[in-house]
C-alpha positions, 0 to 999 in steps of 0.5 A: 500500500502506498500512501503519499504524507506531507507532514510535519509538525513543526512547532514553534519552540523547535523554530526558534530553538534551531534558529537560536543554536544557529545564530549562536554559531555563526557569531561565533564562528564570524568572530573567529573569521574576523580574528583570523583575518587581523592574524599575523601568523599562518598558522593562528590564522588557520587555527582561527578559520578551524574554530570558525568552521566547527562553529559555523559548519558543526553547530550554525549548520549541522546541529540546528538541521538535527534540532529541526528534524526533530519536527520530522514526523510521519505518522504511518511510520517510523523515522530512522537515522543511518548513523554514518551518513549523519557523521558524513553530513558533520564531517561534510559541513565542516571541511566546506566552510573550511575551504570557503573561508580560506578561499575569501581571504583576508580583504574584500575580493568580489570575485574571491568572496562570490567563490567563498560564498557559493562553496560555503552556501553550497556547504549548507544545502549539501549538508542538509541533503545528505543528513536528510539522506541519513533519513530512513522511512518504511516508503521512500523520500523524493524532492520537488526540484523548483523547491530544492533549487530554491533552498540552495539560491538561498543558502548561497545568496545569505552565506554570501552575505554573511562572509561580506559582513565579516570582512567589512564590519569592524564592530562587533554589534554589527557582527551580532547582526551578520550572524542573525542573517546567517541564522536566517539563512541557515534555518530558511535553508532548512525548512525550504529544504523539507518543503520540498520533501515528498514522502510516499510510504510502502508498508511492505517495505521492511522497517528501517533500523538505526537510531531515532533523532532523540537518542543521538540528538542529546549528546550531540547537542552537548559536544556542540556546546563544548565545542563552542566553547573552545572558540568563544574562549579564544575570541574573549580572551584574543589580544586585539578585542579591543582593535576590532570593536568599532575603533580603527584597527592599530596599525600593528593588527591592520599591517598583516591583514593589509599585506596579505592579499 
């Protein structure tokens, strides 16, 4: 028996949850980004875009997908989680924001940061994809394409803008507000993303196995604020705060972020 179902029961608490966990990441990781930037050492600059990368792609992205997949439910069957794809899309999440935050450089460069947001935006909607690969159901899950395109534009367009301001914002209030984009951008992503899910279940089909959302979601949910840790620590206690919040920057933070092209 197949039975196409559309459901989602989306409350409002786990919205504005998901948007929380993702805005908190991006600020953090658009801090750890900005710091990179004013770095005089490779290797600082580096280990700043790291920080910047787990807490974009490991809490802003892949930990708010999962927070929001929690309203995922089909009510004629049972939703499970195949753990390594779920691995895969962290692993995934991380490693592209990586590679598009080393690609924007230090300065503003339009055609380096149009390349920096389309590989980051690209990072978002993959890592949704390939989480939502992780999804088993008694049935099979397709997408509606116009809708997929949709979601990818907007995760490109918003990463995009995100990267600009914090290449350009120098205080950090404005920052809170890059990160709220990002939020935006992240969680509009997402639940385009779901709206193009089509769901068709098969009752003869064998019943998935693997975890439910709930039993990995807590101690997930716990490494990521452990991982954010690490970064907001760094950024309190990183010696040119005072530089980077609204005042110009001292020539000794502005000389290696102007040489390096």
């Amino acid at each position: 028996m197949n039975s196409h179902v559309h459901h989602f029961d989306m409350g409002l608490w786990l919205l504005f949850l998901a948007y929380i966990v993702s805005v908190t990441g991006s600020v953090v990781g658009l801090s750890c980004t900005r710091h990179g930037a004013a770095a005089a050492v490779q290797r600082d600059r580096l280990r700043w875009l790291a920080m910047a990368s787990i807490a974009i792609g490991g809490v802003a992205i892949w930990l708010m997908h999962f927070i929001a997949m929690l309203g995922f439910a089909i009510p004629t069957s049972v939703v499970r989680y195949h753990l390594g794809w779920t691995v895969a899309s962290a692993v995934l999440a991380i490693s592209a924001v990586f590679v598009g935050l080393i690609t924007i450089g230090r300065t503003v460069n339009v055609p380096r940061l149009i390349a920096g947001g389309v590989i980051t935006g690209c990072a978002v909607a993959l890592m949704h994809y390939t989480g939502m690969w992780a999804v088993q159901i008694q049935g099979t899950i397709a997408y509606d394409k116009g809708l997929v395109a949709l979601s990818i534009l907007i995760a490109v367009v918003a990463a995009t803008a995100a990267l600009w301001f914090t290449l350009v914002l120098e205080s950090r209030s404005l920052r809170f507000i890059a990160g709220l984009v990002m939020g935006v951008a992240v969680v509009g992503m997402h639940y385009t993303g779901m709206a193009a899910v089509r769901v068709t279940v098969d009752h003869s089909a064998p019943v998935p196995a693997g975890p439910e959302v709930f039993s990995f979601l807590f101690p997930v949910f716990v490494i990521g604020l452990l991982a954010l840790a690490i970064p907001i620590t760094a950024v309190m206690l990183a010696p040119d705060r005072a530089a980077t919040d609204g005042e110009p920057e001292s020539p000794a933070v502005a000389a290696p972020a102007g040489r390096a092209g």
